[in-house]
PyMOL Python script that loads the backbone (N, CA, C, O; Angstrom):
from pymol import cmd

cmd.read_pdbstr("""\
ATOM      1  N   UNK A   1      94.499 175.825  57.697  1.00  0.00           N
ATOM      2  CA  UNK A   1      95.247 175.808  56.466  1.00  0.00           C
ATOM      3  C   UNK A   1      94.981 174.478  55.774  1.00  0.00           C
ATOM      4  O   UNK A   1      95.230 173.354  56.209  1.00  0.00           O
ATOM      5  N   UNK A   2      94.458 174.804  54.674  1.00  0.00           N
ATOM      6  CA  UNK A   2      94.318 173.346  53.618  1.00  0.00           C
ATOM      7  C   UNK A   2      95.377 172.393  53.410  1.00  0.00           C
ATOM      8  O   UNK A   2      96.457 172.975  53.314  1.00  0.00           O
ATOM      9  N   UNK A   3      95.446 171.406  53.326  1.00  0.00           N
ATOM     10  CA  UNK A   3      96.905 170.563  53.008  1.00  0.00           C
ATOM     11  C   UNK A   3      96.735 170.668  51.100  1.00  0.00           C
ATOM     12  O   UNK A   3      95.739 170.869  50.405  1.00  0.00           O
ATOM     13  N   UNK A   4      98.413 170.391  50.677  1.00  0.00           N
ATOM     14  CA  UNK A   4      98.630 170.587  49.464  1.00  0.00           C
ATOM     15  C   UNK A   4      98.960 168.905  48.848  1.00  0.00           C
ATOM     16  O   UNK A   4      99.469 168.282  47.916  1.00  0.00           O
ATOM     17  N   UNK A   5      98.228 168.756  50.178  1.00  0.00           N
ATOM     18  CA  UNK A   5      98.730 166.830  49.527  1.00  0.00           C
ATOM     19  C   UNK A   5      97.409 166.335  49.250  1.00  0.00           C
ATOM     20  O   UNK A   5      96.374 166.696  49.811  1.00  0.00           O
ATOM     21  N   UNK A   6      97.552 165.336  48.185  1.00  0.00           N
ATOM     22  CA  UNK A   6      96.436 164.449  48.045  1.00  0.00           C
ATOM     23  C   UNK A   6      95.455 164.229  49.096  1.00  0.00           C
ATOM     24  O   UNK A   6      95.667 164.557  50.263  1.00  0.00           O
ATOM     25  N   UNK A   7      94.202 163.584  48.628  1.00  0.00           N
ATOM     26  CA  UNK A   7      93.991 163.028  50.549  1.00  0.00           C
ATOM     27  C   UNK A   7      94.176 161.516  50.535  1.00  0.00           C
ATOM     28  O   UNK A   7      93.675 160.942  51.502  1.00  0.00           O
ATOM     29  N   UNK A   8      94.947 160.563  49.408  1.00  0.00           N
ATOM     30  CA  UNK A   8      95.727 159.823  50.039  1.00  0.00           C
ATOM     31  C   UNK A   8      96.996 159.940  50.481  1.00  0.00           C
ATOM     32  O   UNK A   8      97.350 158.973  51.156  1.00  0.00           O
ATOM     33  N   UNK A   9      97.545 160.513  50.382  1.00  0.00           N
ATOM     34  CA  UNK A   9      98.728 161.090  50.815  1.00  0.00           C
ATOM     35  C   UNK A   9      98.710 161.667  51.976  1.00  0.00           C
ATOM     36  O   UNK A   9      99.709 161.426  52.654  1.00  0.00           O
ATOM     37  N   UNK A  10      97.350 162.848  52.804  1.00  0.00           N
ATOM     38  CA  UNK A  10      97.377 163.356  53.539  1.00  0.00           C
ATOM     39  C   UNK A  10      96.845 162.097  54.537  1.00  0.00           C
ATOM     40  O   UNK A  10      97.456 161.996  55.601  1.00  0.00           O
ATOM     41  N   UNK A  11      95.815 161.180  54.296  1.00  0.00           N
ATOM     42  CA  UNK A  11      95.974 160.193  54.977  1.00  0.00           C
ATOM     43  C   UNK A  11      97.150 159.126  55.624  1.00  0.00           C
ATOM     44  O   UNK A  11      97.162 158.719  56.785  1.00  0.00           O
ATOM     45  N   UNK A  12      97.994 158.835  54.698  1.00  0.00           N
ATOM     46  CA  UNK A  12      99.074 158.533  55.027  1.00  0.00           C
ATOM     47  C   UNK A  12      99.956 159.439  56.295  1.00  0.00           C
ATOM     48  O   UNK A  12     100.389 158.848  57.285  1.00  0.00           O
ATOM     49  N   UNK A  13     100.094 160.566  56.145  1.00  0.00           N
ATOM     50  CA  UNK A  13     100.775 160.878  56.925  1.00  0.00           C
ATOM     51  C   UNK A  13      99.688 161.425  58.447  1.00  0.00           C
ATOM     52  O   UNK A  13     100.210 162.045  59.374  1.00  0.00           O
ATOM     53  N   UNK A  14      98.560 161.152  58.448  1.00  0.00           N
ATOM     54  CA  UNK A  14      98.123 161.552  59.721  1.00  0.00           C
ATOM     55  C   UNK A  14      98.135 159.774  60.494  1.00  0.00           C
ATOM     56  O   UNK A  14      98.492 159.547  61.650  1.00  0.00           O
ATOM     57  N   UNK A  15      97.719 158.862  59.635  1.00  0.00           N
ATOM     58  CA  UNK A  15      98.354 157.666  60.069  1.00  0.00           C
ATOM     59  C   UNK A  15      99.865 157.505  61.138  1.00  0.00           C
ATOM     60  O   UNK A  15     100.027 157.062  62.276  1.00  0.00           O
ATOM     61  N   UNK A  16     100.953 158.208  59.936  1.00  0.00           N
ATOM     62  CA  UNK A  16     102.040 158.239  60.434  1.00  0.00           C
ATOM     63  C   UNK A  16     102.707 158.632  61.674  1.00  0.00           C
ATOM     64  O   UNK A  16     103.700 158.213  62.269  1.00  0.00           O
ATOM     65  N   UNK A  17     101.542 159.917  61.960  1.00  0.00           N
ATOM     66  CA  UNK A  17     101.539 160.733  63.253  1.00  0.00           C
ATOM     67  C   UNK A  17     100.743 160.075  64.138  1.00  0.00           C
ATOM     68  O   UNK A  17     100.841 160.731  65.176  1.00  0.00           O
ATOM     69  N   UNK A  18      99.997 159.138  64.332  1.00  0.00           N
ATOM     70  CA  UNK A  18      99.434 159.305  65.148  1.00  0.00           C
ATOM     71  C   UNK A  18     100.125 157.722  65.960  1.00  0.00           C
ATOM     72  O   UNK A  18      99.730 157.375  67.073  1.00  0.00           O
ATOM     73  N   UNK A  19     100.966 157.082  65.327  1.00  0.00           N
ATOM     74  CA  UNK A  19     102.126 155.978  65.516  1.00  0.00           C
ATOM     75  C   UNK A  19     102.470 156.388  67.060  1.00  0.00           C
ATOM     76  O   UNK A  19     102.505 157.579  67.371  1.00  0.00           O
ATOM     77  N   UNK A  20     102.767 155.175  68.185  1.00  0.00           N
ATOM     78  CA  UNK A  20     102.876 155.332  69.343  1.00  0.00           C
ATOM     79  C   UNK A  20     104.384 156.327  70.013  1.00  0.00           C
ATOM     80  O   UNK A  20     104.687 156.672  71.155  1.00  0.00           O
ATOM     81  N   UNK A  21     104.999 156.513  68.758  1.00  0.00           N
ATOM     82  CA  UNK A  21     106.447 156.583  68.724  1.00  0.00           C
ATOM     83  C   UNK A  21     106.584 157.946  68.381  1.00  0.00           C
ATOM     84  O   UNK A  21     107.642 158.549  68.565  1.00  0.00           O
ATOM     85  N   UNK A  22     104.965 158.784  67.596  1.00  0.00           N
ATOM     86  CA  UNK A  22     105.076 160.119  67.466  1.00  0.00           C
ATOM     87  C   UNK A  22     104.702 160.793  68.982  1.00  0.00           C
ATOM     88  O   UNK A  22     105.205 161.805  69.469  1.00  0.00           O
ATOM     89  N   UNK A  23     104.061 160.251  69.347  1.00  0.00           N
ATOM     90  CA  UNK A  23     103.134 160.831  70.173  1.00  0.00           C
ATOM     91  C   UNK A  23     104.127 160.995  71.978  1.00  0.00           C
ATOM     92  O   UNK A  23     103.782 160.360  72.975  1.00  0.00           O
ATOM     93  N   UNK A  24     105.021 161.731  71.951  1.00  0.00           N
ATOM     94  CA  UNK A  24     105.531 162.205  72.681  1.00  0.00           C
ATOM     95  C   UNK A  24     105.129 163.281  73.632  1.00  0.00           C
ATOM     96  O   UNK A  24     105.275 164.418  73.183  1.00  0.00           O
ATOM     97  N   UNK A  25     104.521 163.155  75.195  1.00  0.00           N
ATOM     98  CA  UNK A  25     104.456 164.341  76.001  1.00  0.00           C
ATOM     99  C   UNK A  25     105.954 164.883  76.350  1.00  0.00           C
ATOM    100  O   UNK A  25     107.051 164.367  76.564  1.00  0.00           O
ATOM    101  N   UNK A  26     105.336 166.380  76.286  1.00  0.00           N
ATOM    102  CA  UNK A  26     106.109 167.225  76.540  1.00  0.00           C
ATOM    103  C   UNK A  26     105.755 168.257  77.669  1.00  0.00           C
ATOM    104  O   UNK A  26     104.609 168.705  77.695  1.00  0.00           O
ATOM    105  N   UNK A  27     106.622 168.635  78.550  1.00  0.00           N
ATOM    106  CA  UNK A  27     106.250 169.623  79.159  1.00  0.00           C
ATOM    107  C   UNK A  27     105.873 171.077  78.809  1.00  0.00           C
ATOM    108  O   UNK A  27     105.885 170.891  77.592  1.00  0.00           O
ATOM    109  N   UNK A  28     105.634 172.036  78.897  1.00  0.00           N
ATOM    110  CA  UNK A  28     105.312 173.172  78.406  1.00  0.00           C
ATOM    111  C   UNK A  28     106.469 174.086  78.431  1.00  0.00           C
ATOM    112  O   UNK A  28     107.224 173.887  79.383  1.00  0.00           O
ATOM    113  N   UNK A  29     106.740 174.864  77.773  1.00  0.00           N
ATOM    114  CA  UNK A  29     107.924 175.822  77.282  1.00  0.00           C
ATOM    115  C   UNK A  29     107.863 176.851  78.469  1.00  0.00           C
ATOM    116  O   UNK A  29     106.728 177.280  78.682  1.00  0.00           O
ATOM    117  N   UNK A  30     108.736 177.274  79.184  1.00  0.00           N
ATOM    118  CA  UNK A  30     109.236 177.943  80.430  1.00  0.00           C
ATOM    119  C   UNK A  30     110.178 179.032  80.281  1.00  0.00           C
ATOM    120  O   UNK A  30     111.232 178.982  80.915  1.00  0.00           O
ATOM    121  N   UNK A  31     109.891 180.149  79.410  1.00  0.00           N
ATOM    122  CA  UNK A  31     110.444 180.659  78.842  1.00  0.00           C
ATOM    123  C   UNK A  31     111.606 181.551  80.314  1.00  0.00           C
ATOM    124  O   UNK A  31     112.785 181.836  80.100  1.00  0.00           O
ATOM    125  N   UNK A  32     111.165 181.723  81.161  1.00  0.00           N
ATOM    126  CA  UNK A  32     111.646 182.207  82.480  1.00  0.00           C
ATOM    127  C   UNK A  32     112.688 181.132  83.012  1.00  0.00           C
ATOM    128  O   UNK A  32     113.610 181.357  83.795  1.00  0.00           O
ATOM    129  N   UNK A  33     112.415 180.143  82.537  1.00  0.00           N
ATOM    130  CA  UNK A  33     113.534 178.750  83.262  1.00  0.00           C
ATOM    131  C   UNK A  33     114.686 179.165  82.256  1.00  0.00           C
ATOM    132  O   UNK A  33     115.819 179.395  82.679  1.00  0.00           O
ATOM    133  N   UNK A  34     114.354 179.257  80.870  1.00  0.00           N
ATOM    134  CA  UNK A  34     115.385 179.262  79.938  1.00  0.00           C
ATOM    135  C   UNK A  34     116.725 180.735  79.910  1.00  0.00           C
ATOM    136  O   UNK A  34     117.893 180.781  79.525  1.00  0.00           O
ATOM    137  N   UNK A  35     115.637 181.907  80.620  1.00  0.00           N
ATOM    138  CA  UNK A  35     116.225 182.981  80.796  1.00  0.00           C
ATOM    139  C   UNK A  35     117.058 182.968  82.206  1.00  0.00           C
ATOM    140  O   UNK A  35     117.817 183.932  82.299  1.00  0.00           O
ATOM    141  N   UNK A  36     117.068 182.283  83.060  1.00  0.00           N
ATOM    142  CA  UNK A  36     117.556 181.720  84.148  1.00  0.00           C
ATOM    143  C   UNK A  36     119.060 181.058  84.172  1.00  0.00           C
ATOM    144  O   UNK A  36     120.088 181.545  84.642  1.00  0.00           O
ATOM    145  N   UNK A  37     118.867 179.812  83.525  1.00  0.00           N
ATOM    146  CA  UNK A  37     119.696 179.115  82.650  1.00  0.00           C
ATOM    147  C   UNK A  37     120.783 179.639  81.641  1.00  0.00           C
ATOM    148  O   UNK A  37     121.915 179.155  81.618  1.00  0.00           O
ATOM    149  N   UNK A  38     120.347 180.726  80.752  1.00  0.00           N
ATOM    150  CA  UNK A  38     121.239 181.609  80.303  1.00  0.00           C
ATOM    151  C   UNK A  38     121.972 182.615  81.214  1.00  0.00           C
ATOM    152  O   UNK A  38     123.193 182.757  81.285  1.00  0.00           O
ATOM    153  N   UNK A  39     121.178 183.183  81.789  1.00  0.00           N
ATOM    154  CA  UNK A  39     121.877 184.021  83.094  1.00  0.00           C
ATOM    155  C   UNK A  39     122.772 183.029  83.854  1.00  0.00           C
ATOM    156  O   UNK A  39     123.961 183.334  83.940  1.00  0.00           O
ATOM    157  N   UNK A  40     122.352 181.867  84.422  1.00  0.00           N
ATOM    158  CA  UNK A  40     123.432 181.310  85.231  1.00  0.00           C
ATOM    159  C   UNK A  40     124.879 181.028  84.316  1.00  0.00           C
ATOM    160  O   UNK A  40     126.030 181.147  84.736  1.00  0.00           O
ATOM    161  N   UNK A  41     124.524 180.698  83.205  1.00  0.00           N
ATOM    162  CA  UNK A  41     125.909 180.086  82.607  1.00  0.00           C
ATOM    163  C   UNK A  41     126.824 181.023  81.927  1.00  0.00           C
ATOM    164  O   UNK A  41     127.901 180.648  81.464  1.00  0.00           O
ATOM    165  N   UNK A  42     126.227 182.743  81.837  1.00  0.00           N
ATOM    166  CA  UNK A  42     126.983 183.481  81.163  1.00  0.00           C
ATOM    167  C   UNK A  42     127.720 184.157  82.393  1.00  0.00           C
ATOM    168  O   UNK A  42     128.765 184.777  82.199  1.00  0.00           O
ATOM    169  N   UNK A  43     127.091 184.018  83.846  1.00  0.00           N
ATOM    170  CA  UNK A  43     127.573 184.565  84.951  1.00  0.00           C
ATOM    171  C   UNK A  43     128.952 183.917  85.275  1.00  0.00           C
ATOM    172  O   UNK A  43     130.061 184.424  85.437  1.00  0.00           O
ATOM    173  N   UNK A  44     128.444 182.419  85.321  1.00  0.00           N
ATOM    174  CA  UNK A  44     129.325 181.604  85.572  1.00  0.00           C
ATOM    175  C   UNK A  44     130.814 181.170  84.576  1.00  0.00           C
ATOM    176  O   UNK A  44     131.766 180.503  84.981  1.00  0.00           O
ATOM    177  N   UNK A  45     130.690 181.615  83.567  1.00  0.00           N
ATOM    178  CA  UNK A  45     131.459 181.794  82.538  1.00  0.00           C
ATOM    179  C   UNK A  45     132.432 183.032  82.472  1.00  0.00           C
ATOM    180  O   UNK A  45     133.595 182.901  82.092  1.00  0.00           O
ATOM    181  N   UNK A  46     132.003 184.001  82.785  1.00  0.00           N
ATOM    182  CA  UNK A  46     132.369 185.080  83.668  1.00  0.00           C
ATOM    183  C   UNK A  46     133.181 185.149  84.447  1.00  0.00           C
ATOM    184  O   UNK A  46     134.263 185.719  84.304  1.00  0.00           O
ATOM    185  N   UNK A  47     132.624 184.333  85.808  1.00  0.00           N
ATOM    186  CA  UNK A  47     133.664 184.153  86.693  1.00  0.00           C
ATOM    187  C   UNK A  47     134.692 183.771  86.599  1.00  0.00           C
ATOM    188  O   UNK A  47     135.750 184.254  87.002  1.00  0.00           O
ATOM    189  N   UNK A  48     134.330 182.193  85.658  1.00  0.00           N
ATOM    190  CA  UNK A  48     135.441 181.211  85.311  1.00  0.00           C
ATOM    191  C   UNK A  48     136.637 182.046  84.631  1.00  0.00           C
ATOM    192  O   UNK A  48     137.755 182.171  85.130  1.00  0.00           O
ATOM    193  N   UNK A  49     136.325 182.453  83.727  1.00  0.00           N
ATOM    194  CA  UNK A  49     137.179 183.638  82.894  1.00  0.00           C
ATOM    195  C   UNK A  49     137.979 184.556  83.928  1.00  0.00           C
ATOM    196  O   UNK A  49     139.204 184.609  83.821  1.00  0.00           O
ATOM    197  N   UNK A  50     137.303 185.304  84.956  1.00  0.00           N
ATOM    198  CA  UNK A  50     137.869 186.052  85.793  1.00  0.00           C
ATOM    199  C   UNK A  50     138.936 185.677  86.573  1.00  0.00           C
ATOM    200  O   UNK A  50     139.899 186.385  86.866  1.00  0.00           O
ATOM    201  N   UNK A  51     138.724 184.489  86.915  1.00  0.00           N
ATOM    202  CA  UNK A  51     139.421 183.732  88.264  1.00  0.00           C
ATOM    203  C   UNK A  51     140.972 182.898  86.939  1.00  0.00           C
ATOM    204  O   UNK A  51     142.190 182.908  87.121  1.00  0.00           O
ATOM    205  N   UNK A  52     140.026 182.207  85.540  1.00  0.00           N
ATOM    206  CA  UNK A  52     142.218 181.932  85.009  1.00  0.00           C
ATOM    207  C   UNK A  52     142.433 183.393  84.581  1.00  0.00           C
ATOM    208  O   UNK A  52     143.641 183.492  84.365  1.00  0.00           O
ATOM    209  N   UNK A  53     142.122 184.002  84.465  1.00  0.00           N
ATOM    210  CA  UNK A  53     142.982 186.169  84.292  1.00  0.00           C
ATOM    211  C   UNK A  53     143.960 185.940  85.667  1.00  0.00           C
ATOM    212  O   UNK A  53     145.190 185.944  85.619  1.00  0.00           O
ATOM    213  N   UNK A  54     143.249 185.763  86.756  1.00  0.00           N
ATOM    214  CA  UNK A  54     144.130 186.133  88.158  1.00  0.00           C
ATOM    215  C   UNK A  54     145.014 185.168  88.076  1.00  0.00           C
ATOM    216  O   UNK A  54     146.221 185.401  88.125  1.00  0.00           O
ATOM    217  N   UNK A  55     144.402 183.699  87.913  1.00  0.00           N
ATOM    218  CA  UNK A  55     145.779 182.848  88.062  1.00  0.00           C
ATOM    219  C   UNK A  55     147.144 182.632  87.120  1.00  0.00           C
ATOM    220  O   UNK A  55     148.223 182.081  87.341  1.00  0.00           O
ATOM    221  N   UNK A  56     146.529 183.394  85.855  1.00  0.00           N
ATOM    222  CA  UNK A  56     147.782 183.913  85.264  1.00  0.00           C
ATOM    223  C   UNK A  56     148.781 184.850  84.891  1.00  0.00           C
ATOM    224  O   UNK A  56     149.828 184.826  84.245  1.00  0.00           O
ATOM    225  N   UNK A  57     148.019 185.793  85.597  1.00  0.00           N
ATOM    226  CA  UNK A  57     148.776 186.936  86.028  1.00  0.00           C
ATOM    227  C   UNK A  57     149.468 187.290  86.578  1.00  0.00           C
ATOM    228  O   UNK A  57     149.729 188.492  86.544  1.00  0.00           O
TER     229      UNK A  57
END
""", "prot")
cmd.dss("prot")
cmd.show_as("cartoon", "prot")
cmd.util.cbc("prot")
cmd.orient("prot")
């Protein structure tokens, strides 16, 4: 995709990116960790819910 910026402008900002402070590793997206994670906390939310029902009943 072409940029819609100048190419001083588009210079500027690949400058900007490439700053020690952009350049962040990241691990890779785990889409199975995240579905995990949702399962544990809606289970567990669940329970929690289940267990003050009994104790106020």
């Amino acid at each position: 995709m072409t940029s819609r910026l100048n190419p001083d402008d588009q210079k500027h900002v690949e400058e900007y990116l490439q700053l020690s402070q952009h350049r962040v590793e990241r691990r890779p997206f785990r889409p199975w960790m995240l579905l995990v994670m949702v399962l544990a906390v809606t289970i567990s939310l669940g329970l929690l819910s289940r267990l003050i029902s009994y104790l106020t009943l």
